[in-house]
C-alpha positions as CSV (number, residue, x, y, z in Angstrom):
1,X,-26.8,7.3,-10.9
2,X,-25.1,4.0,-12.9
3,X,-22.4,5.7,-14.5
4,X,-22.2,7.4,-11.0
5,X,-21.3,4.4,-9.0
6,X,-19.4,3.0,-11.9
7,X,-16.8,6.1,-12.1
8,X,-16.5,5.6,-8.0
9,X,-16.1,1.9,-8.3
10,X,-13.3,3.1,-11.0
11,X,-11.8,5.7,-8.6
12,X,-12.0,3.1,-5.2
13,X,-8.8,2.0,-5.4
14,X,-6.7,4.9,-6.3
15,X,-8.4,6.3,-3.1
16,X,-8.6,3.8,-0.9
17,X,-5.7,4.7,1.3
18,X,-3.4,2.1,0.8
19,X,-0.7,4.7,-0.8
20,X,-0.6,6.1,-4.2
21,X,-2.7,9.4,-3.8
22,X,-1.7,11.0,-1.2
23,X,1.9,10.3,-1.3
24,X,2.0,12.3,-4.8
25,X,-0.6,14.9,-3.1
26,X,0.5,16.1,0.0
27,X,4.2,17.1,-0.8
28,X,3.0,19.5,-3.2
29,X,0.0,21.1,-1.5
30,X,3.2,21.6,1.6
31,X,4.9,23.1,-1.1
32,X,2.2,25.3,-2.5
33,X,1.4,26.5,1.2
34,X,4.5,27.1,2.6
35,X,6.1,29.1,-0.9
36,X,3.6,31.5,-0.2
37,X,4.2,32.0,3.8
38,X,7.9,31.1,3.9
39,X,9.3,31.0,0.6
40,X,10.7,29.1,-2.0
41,X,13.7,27.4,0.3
42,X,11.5,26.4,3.1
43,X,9.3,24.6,0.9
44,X,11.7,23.3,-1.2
45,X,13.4,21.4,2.1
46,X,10.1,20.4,3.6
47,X,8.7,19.2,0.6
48,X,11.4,16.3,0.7
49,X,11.2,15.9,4.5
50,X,7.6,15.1,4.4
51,X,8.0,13.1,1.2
52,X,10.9,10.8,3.6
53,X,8.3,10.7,6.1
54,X,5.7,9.1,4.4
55,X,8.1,6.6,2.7
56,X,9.4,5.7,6.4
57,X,6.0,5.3,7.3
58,X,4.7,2.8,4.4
59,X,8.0,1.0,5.1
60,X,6.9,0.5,8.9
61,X,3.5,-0.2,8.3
62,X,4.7,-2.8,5.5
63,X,2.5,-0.5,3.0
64,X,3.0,0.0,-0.9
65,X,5.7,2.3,-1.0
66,X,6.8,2.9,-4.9
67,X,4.6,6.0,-5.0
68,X,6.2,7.5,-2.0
69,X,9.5,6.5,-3.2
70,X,8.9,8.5,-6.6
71,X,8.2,11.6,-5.0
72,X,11.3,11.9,-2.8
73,X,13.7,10.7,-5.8
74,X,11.3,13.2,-8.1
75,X,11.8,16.6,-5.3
76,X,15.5,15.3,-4.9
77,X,16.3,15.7,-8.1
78,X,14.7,18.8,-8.3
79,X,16.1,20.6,-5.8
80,X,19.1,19.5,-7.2
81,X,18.7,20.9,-10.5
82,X,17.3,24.0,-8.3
83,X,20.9,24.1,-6.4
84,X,23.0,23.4,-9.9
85,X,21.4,26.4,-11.8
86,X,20.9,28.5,-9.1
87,X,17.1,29.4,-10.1
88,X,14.1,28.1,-8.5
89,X,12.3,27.6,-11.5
90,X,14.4,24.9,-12.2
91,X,13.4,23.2,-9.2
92,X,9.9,22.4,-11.4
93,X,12.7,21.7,-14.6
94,X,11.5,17.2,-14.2
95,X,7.9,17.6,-14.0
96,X,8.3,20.2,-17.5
97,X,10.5,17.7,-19.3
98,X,7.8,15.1,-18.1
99,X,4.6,16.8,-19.5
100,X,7.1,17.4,-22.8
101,X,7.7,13.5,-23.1
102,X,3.9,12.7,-22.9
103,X,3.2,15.2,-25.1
104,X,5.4,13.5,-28.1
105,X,4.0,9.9,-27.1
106,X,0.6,11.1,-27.2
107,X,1.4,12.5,-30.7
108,X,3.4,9.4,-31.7
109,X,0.9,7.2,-31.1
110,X,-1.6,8.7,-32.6
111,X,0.1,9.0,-35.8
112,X,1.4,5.8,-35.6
113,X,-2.6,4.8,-35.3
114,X,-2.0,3.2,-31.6
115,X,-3.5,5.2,-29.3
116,X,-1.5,5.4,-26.1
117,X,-5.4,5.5,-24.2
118,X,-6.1,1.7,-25.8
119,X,-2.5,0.9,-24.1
120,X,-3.0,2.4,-21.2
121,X,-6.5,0.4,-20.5
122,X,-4.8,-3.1,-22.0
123,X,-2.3,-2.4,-19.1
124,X,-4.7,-1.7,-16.4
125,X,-7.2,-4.1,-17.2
126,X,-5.7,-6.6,-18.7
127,X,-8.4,-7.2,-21.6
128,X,-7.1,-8.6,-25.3
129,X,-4.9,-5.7,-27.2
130,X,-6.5,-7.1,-30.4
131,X,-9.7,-5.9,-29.6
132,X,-8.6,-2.5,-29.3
133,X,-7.5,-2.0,-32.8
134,X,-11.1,-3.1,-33.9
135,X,-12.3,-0.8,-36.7
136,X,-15.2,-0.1,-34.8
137,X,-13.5,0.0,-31.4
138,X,-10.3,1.8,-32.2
139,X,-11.9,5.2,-32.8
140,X,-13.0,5.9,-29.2
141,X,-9.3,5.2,-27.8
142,X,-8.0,7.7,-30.7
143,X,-10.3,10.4,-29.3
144,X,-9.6,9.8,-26.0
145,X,-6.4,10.2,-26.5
146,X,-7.0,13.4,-28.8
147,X,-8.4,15.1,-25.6
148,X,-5.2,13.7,-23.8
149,X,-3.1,15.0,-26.0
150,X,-5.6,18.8,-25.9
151,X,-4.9,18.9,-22.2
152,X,-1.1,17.8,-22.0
153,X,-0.3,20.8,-24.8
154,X,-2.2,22.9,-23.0
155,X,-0.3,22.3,-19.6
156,X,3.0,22.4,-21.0
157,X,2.4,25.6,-22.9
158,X,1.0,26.8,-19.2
159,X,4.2,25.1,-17.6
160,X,6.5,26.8,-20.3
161,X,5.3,29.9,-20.0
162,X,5.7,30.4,-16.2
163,X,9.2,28.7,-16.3
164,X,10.5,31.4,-18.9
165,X,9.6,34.2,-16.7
166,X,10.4,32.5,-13.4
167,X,6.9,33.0,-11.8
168,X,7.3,30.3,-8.9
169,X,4.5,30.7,-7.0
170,X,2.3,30.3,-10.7
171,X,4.5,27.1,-11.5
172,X,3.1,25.4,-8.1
173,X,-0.2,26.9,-8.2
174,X,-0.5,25.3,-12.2
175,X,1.4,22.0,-11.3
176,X,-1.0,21.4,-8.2
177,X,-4.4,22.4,-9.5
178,X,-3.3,20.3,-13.0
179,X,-2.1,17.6,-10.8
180,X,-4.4,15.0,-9.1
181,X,-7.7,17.2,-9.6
182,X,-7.4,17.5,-13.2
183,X,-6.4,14.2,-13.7
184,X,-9.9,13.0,-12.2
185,X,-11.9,14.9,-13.9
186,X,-10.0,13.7,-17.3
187,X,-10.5,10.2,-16.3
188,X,-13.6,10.4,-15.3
189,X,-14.4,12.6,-18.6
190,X,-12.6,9.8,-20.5
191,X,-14.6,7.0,-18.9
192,X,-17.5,9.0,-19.7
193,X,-17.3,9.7,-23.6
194,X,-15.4,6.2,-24.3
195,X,-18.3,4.4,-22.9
196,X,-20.7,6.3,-25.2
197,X,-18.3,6.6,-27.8
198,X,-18.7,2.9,-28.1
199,X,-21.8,2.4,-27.8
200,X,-22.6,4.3,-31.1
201,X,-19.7,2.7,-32.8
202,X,-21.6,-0.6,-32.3
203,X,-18.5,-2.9,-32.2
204,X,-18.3,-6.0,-30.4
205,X,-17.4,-5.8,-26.4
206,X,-14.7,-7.5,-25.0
207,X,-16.2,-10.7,-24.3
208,X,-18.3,-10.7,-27.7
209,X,-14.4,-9.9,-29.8
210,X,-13.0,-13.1,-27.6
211,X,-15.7,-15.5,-28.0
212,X,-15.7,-14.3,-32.2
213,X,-19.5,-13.3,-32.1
214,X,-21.2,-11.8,-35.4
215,X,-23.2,-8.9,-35.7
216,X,-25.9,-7.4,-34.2
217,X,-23.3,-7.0,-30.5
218,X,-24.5,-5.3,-27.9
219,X,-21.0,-3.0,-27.4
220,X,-19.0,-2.4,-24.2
221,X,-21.5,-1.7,-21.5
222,X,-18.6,-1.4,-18.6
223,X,-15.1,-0.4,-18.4
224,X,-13.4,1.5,-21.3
């Protein structure tokens, strides 16, 4: 039940309805529904109205808007590489060349022996990057992002795939369902094994690495 309320405490904010989530959900779940009653073209138009919408509303309710401005300039382009090549495949051509580009930083970084998951946390929660690279801290952000890095291949092979044989309906199917829902449950699976991960790695935590405390530490107990 702790590490339950701990991953919701995590996940409070990206869902707490003050933009983000929904703005990058609902276009594509309109897409998804409408390409399989009306086809490719009525989606493809709607997608963008509703994504204008949203943005108009943030912008009258004086709400975040950057996530809602993403997705229209993220369909716009799309349908415009749809129009210039004539194929609606290419319509899903950003979000392919996007799962490509994390798939080499993910790789770069871990070659490089800087995980992009010990980044990614430094960003977010703001804690000393020194502390990451700690001999026995490091190792859990490397994993982490080795099962990044599992899941992004993965996609893009699945993204590839469907583009090359211009199965639509499959591309927005795969792009919804690896979307917002799979990105939870990596997360949350993240959160999960980097916790325990450091635990039997029995490095300093944050605050023990800042205040220079010797062994025996008592490890990260929250956050990762």
């Amino acid at each position: 039940m702790k590490r339950i309320k701990e991953l919701f405490d995590e996940f409070k904010v990206v869902f707490s309805g003050k933009g983000g989530v929904m703005d990058t959900v609902i276009p594509p779940l309109l897409f998804l529904i409408l390409n399989a009653v009306f086809g490719f073209q009525t989606a493809m138009w709607s997608s963008l109205v509703i994504g204008m919408v949203i943005m108009t509303g943030r912008l009258y309710k004086k709400q975040p808007w950057y996530y809602a401005l993403g997705g229209v300039g993220g369909v716009g382009l799309a349908i415009g590489l749809a129009l210039l090549y004539k194929r609606s495949e290419a319509y899903f051509l950003p979000t392919l060349v996007g799962s490509a580009i994390t798939v080499v930083l993910l790789a770069i970084s871990l070659v490089l022996r800087k995980a992009l998951a010990a980044y990614s946390s430094h960003i977010t929660r703001g804690w000393k990057l020194a502390w990451y690279w700690h001999p026995q801290v490091y190792p859990a952000y490397r994993e982490v992002t080795l099962l990044w890095l599992l899941y992004s291949t993965g996609k893009l092979w699945f993204q590839y795939s469907f583009y090359m044989r211009g199965e639509v309906s499959s591309l927005t199917l795969l792009n919804t369902l690896l979307g917002w829902p799979a990105l939870i449950i990596i997360l949350a699976s993240s959160y999960l094994y980097g916790l325990w991960r450091l635990k039997t790695l029995h490095g300093p935590s944050v605050q023990e690495f800042i205040e220079n405390k010797t062994p025996p530490w008592k490890s990260q107990q929250r956050g990762f």
